[in-house]
N, C-alpha and C positions, 0 to 999 in steps of 0.2 A: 290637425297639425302633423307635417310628418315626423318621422323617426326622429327621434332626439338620440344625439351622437356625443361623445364627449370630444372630437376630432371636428365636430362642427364649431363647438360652443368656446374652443380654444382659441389664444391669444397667440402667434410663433413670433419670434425673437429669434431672430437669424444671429450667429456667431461669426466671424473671422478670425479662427483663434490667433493666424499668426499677427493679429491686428489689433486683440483687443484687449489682454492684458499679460504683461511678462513678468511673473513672478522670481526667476532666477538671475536677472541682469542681463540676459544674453542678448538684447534686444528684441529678441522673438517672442511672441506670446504663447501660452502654454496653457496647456489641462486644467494645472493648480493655478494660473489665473483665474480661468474662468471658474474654478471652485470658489475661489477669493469672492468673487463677484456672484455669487448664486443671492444673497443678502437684496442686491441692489435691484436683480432679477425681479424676484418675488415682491419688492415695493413696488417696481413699475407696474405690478398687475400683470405679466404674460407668464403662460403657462405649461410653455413647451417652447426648449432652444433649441431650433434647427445648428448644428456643429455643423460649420464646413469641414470639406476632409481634412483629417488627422492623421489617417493612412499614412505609412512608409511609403517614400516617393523622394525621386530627383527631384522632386519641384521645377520640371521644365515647363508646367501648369499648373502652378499652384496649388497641388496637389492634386489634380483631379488626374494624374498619373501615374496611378497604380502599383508601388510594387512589392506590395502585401498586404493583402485584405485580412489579414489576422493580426496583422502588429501595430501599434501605434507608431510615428514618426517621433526619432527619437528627440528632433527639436520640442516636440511638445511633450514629451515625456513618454512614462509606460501605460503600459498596459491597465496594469494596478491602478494608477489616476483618472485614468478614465471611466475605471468600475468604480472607484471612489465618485467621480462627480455622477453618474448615475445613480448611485445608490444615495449623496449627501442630497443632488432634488428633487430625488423622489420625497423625502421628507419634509421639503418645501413644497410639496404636490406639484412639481412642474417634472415633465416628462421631456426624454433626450431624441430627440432626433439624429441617424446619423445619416452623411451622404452616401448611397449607393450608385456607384459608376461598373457600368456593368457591358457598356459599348466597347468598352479597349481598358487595356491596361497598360501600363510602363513599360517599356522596351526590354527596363528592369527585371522586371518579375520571374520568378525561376521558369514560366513556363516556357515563356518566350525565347529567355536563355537557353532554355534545354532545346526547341525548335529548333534554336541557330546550329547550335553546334550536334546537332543529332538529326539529318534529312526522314531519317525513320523513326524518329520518336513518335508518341502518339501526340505530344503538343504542338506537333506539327501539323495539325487538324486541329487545334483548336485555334489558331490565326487563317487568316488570308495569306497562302502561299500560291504565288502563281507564275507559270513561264511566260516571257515576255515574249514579241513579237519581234524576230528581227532584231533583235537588242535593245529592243525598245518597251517601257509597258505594255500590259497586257488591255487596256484604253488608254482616253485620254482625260479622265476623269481629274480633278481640281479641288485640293483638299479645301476644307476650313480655312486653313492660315494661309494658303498660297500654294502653288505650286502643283505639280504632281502628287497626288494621291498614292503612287505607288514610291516604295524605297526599292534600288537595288541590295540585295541578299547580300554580305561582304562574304568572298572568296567562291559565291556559287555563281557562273555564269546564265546569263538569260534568266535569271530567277529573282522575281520582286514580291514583297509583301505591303498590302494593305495600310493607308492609315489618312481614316477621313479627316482629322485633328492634324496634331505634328504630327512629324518622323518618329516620334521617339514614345508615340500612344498609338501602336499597332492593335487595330480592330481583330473584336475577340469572332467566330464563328457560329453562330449561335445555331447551325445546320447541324452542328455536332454535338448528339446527346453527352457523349461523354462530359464535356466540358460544361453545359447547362446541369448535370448533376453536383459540377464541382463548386457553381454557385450559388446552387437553392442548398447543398449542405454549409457554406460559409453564412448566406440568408439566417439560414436555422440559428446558427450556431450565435450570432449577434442577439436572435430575438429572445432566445433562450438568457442571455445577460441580461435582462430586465429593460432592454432600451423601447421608447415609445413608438419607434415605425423610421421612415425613410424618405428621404429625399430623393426620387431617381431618377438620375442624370441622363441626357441626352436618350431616352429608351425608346424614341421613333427612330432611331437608327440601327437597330439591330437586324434586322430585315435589309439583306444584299440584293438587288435586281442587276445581276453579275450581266454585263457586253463586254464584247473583248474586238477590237480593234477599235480605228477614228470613228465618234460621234459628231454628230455638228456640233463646231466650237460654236463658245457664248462671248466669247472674248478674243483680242490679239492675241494673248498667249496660247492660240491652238488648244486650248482646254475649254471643257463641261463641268457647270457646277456638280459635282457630287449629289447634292440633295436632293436631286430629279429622280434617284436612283438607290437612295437609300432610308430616305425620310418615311415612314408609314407604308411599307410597301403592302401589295397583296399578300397574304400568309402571316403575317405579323401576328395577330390575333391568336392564331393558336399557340404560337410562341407565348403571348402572355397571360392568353386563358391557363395552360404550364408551371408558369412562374406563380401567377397567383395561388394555382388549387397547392401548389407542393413547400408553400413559403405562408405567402401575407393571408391567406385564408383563413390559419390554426390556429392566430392571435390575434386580441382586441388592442390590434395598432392603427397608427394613419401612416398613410401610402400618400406624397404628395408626388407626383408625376411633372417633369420638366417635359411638357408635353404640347403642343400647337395642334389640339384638336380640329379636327375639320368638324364643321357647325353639326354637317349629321350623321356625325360617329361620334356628339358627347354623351348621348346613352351607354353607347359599347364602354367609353373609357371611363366615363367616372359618375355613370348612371347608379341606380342603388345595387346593381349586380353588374357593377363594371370591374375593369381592371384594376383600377386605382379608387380609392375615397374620393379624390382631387387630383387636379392637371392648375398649372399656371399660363395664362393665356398675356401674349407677350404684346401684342398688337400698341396698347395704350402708352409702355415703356420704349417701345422699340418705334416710335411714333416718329423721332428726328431720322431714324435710319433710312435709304431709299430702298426700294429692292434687290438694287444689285449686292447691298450690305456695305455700300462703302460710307465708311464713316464719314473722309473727308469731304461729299456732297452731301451734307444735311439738306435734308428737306423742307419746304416753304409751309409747315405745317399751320393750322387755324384752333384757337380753342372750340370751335363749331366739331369741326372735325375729330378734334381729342374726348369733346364731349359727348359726340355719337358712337364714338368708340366702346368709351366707358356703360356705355345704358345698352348700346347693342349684346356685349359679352355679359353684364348683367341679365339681362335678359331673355335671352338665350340659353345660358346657364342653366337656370334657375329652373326652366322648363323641361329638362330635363337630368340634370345633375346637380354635382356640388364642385365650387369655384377656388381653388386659392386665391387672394386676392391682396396686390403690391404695388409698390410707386419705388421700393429700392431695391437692391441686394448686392449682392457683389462683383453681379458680371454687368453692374449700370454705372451712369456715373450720379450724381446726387440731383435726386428729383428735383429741388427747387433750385437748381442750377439747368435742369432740362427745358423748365416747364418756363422759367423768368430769368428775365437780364436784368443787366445794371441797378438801378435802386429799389427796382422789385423784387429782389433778394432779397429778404429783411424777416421777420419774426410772423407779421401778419399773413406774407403767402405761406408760410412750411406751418400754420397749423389751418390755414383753409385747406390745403391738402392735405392735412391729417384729418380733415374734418371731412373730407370729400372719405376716405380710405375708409376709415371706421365706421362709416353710414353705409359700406357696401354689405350686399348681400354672398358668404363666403369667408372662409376663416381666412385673417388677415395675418399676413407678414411683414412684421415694422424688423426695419435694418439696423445694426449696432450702430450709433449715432445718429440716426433719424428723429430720435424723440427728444435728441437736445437740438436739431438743427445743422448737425456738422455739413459743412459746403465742399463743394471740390476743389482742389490744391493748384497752382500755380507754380509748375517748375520750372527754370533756366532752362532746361536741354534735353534733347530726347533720351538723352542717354541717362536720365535720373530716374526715367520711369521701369518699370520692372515689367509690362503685363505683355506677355509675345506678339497678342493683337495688336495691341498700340503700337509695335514696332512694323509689326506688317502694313496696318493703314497709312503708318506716315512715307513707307517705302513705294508701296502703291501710287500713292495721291503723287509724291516725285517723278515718279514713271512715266504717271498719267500726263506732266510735263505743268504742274499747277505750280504755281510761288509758295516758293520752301515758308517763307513766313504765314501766309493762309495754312498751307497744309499742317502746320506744326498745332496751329491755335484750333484750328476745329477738330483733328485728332486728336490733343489731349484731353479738348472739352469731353470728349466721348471718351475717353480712356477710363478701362476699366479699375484702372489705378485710383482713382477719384474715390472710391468706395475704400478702397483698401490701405487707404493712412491711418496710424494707429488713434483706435479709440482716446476721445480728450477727458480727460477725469477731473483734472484741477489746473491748478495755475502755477504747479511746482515742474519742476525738472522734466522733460518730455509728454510735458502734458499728466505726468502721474502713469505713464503705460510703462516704462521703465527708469531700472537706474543705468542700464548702460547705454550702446550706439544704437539707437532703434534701425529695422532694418529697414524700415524707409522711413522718409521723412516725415516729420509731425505739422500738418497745417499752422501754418503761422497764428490763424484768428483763433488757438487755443484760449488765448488770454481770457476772451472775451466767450467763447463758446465752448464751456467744460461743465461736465456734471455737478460740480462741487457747487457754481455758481449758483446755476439755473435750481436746484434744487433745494435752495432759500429763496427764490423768486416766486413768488404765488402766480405771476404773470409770465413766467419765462415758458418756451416753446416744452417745456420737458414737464410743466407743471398742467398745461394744456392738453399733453398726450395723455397722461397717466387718468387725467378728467375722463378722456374720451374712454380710455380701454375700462376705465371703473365702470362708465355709460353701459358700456357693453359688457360684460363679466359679473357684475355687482351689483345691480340696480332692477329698480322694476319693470325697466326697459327692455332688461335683456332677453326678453323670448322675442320681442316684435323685431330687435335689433337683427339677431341671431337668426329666426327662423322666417321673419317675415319676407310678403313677396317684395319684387322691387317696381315700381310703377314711374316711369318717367314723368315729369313734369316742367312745363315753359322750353318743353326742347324745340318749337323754332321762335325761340328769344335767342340772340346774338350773345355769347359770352356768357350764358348762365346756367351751370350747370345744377341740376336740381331732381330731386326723384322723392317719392312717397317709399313706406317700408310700413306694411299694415298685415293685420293678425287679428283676425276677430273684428271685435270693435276701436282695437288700437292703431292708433296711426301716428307716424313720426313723418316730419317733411327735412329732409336733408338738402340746403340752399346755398350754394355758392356764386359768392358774381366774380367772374372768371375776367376782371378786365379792371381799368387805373380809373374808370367813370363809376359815378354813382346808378344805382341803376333802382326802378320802382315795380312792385308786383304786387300783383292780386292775388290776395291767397282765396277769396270765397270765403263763403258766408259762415266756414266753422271757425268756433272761437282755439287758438290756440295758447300755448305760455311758450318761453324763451325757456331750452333745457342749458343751451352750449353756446356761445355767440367767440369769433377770434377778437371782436372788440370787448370792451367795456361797457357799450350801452348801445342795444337793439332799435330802432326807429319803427315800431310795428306799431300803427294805430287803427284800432277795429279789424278790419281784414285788409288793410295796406302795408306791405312794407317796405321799406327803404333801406337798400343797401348800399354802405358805403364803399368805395374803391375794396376788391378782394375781401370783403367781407364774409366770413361763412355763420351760421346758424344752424342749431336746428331746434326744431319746433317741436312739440306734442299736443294732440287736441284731449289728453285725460291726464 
């Protein structure tokens, strides 16, 4: 068997704090929320909560813009809280995660500040500063969210700075030692507070493939995607062989990588002497998106095709790394709102895909609300949603010259907003996430879809999760769970997704019918038992069995 890791055998539980519980009224969620909640943590069985960022930040993204990697934001509290909730689940044996964004920082941030107002400062090199052409950027490069890639400098003529995200998350330098010392010392300084390892954002972008004049445009707006140019470039590698030896090396943490490995560089990345433990491979989530990234053209996708997905990156993986492995998080909108329409939304698909998720080979990450079910939100107006993307897609898709009413209904289905309504707790006063004006709205189906419910329901979607994570964490299962290989099975049957997960002489078959018909299958001649089924009563006679509409199971032959 290989290495046993305590970062394999883990459960992560992603956080949104400003989402998931507000302890002071203020509508926001906070630190001492989620201490409040470390209780609730610990019964569901996971054992490490990825925190989204907490950082001091404008939140002109959600925080994932920067500007002070040493302070907490003071909506979620201090400093102090935050060493408090690491130190109160360590005692619960669950370990903290925090997010690392290390591609750009806030506009905010003194470094950046001191940049603008000082042309000879030295963090004037730790941004993209560059003279423009003619008064024009220096390409024509097309960020993330829209637009020019590059900002004009305020008060210095011909002079623009970098920013593959917004305007207001100027891309850091990483050509510049100076500045790469100044974040493997903040690095240190986190790991050194007792926290578990990191989440690392966007880190195939740190490597510049700098052109300067017109590129061939990809689009009418005379602009080139960015990502041709700064995604994975050549050189990158030594940049993170760097980061690793001077940081994540010195400590027994996990390293999960937001990373879109190419097939034959997942040795280098998160091979057993890669850069990262883990990378999350976005293919199976990002399944409605077309290429070009616009949301408002979802895609004609097939469960054939979702389910070649999911056993291709299993398996792949496996061969040579180790996988993070998801169906939520907070830059999605809620998987069984992706995956199912209309009355196929219901309790039976969201735990065939929790049943699908848990049966993967790769430490898995279940989203705040995913284990009771929570769905995506339905608002009036574009203007209630908060997430920048979602404004940018529904501007796009306008542009594009589509019907304001199409374009509004398939962008907020994808809106990253969907993830981010406040955690539902009970059936009192905003769901239980606060006592004051939450700062976005509380899904309606609280009523009926809240922790307090589900969690005297033996049957409810949150009593089935905690089934599965026990499966895997606490049972005799959990080494064929956790370490075993993954073996595809019935992959050309229509709609049924299905794989083996075997160790030794142990073997588990994970069987989902991915479709509203009953469907029938041959397991062969070994005799197996029913471990986990999303019904009441399995139809397996001798080595036949029968599934009902989205039925999942799974099996063991000892």
């Amino acid at each position: 068997m290989e290495s046993r890791k305590w970062w394999k055998e883990a459960v992560i539980y992603e956080v949104y704090p400003r989402s998931f519980q507000d302890s002071n009224g203020d509508g926001i969620g906070d630190i001492r929320g989620v201490i409040s909640r470390l209780p609730y943590i610990k019964e569901f069985g996971a054992n490490t909560i990825w925190l989204c960022p907490c950082y001091k930040s404008p939140w002109s993204d959600n925080g994932y813009d920067i500007a002070d990697y040493y302070q907490v934001a003071p909506e979620f509290g201090t400093n102090e809280d935050l060493y408090e909730l690491i130190e109160k689940a360590r005692k619960y044996d669950i370990k903290i995660l925090l997010d690392l964004v290390m591609n750009h920082t806030s506009d905010e941030h003194a470094w950046f500040q001191e940049a603008l107002k000082n042309p000879d400062s030295k963090y004037r090199g730790y941004y993209f500063f560059e003279k423009g052409i003619d008064g024009q950027p220096p390409n024509n490069w097309r960020s993330y969210f829209g637009g020019s890639a590059w900002e004009p400098v305020p008060g210095e003529e011909n002079m623009f700075y970098l920013h593959a995200f917004s305007k207001k998350m100027p891309d850091l330098n990483w050509e510049n030692p100076a500045m790469r010392e100044e974040l493997y010392t903040m690095i240190n300084w986190w790991l050194d507070k007792g926290i578990g390892g990191f989440r690392i954002d966007a880190i195939l972008n740190i490597k510049k493939n700098m052109v300067y004049g017109t590129v061939e445009p990809d689009g009418d707006d005379g602009l080139t995607a960015i990502d041709k140019y700064i995604i994975n470039q050549p050189g990158i590698g030594a940049l993170l062989s760097e980061l690793k030896s001077r940081t994540f090396a010195n400590y027994d943490i996990m390293t999960v990588a937001e990373a879109a490995v190419p097939d034959e560089q997942v040795a280098e990345f998160i091979g057993p002497d890669g850069y990262f433990n883990m990378s999350f491979d976005f293919r199976a989530a990002d399944i409605d998106i077309p290429e070009t990234g616009e949301w408002f053209k979802p895609t004609d996708w097939t469960v054939n095709q979702l389910r070649d997905i999911f056993l291709t990156v299993q398996t792949q993986v496996q061969n040579a790394g180790w996988g993070a492995v998801y169906l939520e998080n907070h830059d999605q909108n809620r998987s069984v709102n992706k995956y199912f329409s209309g009355s196929a939304v219901n309790d039976v698909t969201k735990k065939m895909l929790g049943t699908i998720l848990l049966g993967f080979r790769g430490t898995p990450v279940i989203y705040q609300g995913e284990e009771i079910g929570m769905e995506n939100i339905e608002l009036d107006s574009i203007d209630q949603y908060s997430d920048i993307q979602t404004y940018h897609q529904y501007q796009a898709g306008i542009q594009a010259g589509l019907d304001s009413g199409y374009v509004y209904k398939t962008v907020t289905h994808r809106s990253r907003d969907n993830s981010r309504t406040p955690m539902q707790w009970d059936q009192g006063k905003n769901a239980g996430f606060t006592d004051g004006a939450p700062w976005f709205p509380v899904n309606d189906n609280f009523v009926d879809i809240n922790v307090e419910r589900e969690r005297n329901n033996k049957d409810s979607v949150y009593a089935y999760y905690k089934s599965l994570v026990a499966l895997r964490t606490d049972s005799r299962y959990k080494d064929v769970l956790v370490y075993g290989t993954v073996i595809p099975m019935f992959d050309k049957m229509d709609n049924i997704v299905a794989y083996r997960r075997q160790l030794d002489n142990q073997e588990l078959q994970i069987i989902a019918n991915f479709q509203e018909n009953e469907a029938r299958l041959e397991l062969g001649a070994e005799k197996f038992k029913v471990l986990l089924s999303n019904y009441e009563n399995v139809d397996l006679a001798n080595t036949k069995l029968y599934l009902k509409p989205y039925q999942a199971v799974i099996l063991a032959n000892f």
